[in-house]
Each structure stands twice: as C-alpha cells, then as structure tokens.
N, C-alpha and C positions, 0 to 999 in steps of 0.2 A: 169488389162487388158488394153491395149492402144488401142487407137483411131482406127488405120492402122489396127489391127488383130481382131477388133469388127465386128459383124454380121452386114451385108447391113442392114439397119431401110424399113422397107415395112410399104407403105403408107394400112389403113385398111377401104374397103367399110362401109360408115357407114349412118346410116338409121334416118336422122331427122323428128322427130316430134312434131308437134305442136300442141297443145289441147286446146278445147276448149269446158266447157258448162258453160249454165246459173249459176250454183252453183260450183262454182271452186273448192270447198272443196273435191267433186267426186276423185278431183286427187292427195289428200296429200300422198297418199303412193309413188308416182313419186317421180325418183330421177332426180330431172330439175338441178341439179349443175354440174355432172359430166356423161360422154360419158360409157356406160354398155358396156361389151363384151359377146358374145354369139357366142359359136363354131358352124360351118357352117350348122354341119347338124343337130344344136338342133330348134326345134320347141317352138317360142317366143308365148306364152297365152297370153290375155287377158280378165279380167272378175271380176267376186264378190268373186268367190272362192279365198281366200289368200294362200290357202295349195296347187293349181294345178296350179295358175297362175301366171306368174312370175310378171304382174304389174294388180294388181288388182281395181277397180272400184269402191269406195265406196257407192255405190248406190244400194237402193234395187231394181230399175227396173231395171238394168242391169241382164243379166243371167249369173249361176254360170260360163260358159266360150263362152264368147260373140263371141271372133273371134281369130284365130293364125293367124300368120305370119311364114313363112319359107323359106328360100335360095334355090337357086338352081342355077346349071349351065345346058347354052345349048351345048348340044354336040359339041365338038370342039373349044367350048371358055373359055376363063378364065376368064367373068366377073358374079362376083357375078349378081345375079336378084334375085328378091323377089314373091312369092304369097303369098296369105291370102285367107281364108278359111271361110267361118261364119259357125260360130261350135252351134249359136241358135237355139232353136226349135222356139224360140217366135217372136224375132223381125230378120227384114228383113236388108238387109246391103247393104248399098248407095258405090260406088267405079266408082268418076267420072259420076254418072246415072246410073252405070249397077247396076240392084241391084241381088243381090245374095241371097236366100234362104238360108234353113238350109243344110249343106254340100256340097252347090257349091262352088269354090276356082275360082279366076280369077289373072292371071300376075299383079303384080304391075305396072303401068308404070312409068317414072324418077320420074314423081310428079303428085300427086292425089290428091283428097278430098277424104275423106271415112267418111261416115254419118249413125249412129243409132240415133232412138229415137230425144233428144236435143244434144247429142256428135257429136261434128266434128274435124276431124284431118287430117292436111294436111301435107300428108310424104312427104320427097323429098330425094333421096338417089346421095348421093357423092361417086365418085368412090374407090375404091384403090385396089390393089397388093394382097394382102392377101388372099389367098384362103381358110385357115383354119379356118378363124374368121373376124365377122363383128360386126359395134358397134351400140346400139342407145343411142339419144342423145336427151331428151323429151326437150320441151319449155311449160310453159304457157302463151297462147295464152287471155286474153281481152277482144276482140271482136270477133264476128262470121266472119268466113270465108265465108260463106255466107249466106245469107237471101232471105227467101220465099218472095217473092211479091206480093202484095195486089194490084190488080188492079181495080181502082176506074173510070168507067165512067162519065166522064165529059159532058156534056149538051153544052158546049159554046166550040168551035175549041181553040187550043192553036196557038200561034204567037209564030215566032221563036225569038223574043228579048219581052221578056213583066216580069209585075212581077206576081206573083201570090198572091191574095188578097183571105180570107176566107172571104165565104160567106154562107149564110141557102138558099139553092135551092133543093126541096123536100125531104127533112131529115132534121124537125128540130132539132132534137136530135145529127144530125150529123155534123163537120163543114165539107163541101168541100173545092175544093182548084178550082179557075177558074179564068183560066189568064185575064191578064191585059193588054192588048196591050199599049205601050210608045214610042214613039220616042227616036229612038239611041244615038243622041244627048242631050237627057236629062240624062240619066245612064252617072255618075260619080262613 
C-alpha cells in the first residue's frame, strides 16, 4: 500500500497516569512501558479482583473493584471526557476534594488527583481525533502528589528572613522548630 492511498493516521485521546503509594509493589501488574487501548464505550476497572479488572491492585486493603473509569461524549461534541465512579462499599474516593461514596460517579476534569486510603493518582488526559478508542498510559510515580500537613503551633512569631533552629519548648520529647531572626546581610 503507498503512502498517498493510506488511511489519514487520527491522533487518539489518551488518559495519563501517574501512581503512586508508599509500597510501589501495589502496582507490578501495570503496564508503565507502553500506552493500552480501550474501545470508547468499554468500562476501564480498577481493584484486587484480577479476573474483573482490567488493572488490578495488589493490595489486600484495596476492594475487589475499587473504582471505573468510563468515556463519554457531550451532545453535540466530539471530544472524548472521562467519568469515574467508586464502585467501594468500604473506602470513600478523594477526586480533587470531592469525595464520592459508594456509586457516586463525578466528570473527570483535564487533570486531577484522585485519592483512596495511601493511593494517589494524578490523571491528565491529552486530546485526540479518535472517537472509537482512547489510550492509557500508567507512570510510576516516587514521591506523593500530595501530602497531609501537620500543623505545629509555634510559641515565638516567625521573621520573614530568619533561620530556623530546633529547640525543647514544652515537649521535651518533641523537637520544635522556632525561628531565628538574622540580618539579610549575613545570609550568604
């Protein structure tokens, strides 16, 4: 077949993610090398179950199908969009803050965090042409996407240029942290 009488190449929406938990091992059965295909209007699993879902979780706190994902169009458009569903009875599902119950679904938006339990994954979907198929494209992710914040009451005002010295100020068990005030001109 030549070049000229080949079929136009359509670019295909595809669905990146990134993962991440404390035990990376969760996600050996991911295929993080190459880009998966999934027809538009198949419903993507995820969970423990390996016989229902098509990227399973190796984890026993995970439930046998933690959450899907599924495509849709809005009337009148031809761009692919995504919802997700949490399909747990047990654990509740983080999507940007909202969190979703067991059988609440909410739109995807371009790009999210989605949080159970220690899992965090941050999708971000690229567009394409393809209306009958879209791809995903796992990464693992290192480090957390984001982290809960311990907020420590300090006793002494912080300086906007100082350093911060540990010090024992009512927990000796504990170090706190309490600035240092310095002149600007010392900071090299």
């Amino acid at each position: 077949m030549s070049f000229e009488n080949a079929d136009t190449e359509e670019t295909i929406t595809c669905l990146n993610i990134n993962v991440y938990h404390p035990q990376a091992g969760v996600f050996k059965s991911l295929n993080c090398i190459e880009k998966q295909k999934y027809r538009a209007e198949e419903m993507v699993k995820f969970g423990r179950d390996s016989k229902v879902c098509h990227f399973p979780l190796i984890d026993k706190r995970a439930s046998r199908m933690q959450f899907a994902i599924q495509a849709f169009r809005h009337i009148e458009s031809s761009e692919l969009c995504f919802e997700i569903k949490n399909t747990s009875l047990k654990t509740k599902l983080s999507v940007n803050n909202a969190i979703l119950d067991h059988l609440n679904k909410i739109n995807l938006p371009r790009k999210c965090i989605l949080r159970f339990g220690e899992y965090q994954f941050y999708l971000e979907k690229d567009d394409g042409e393809a209306r009958e198929h879209f791809e995903i494209f796992f990464k693992l992710s290192l480090v957390p996407f984001c982290q809960e914040a311990s907020v420590e009451t300090l006793t002494h005002p912080v300086p906007e240029i100082g350093i911060l010295k540990n010090v024992n100020v009512l927990a000796p068990q504990r170090q706190l942290q309490t600035a240092v005030e310095t002149d600007e001109n010392e900071i090299k």
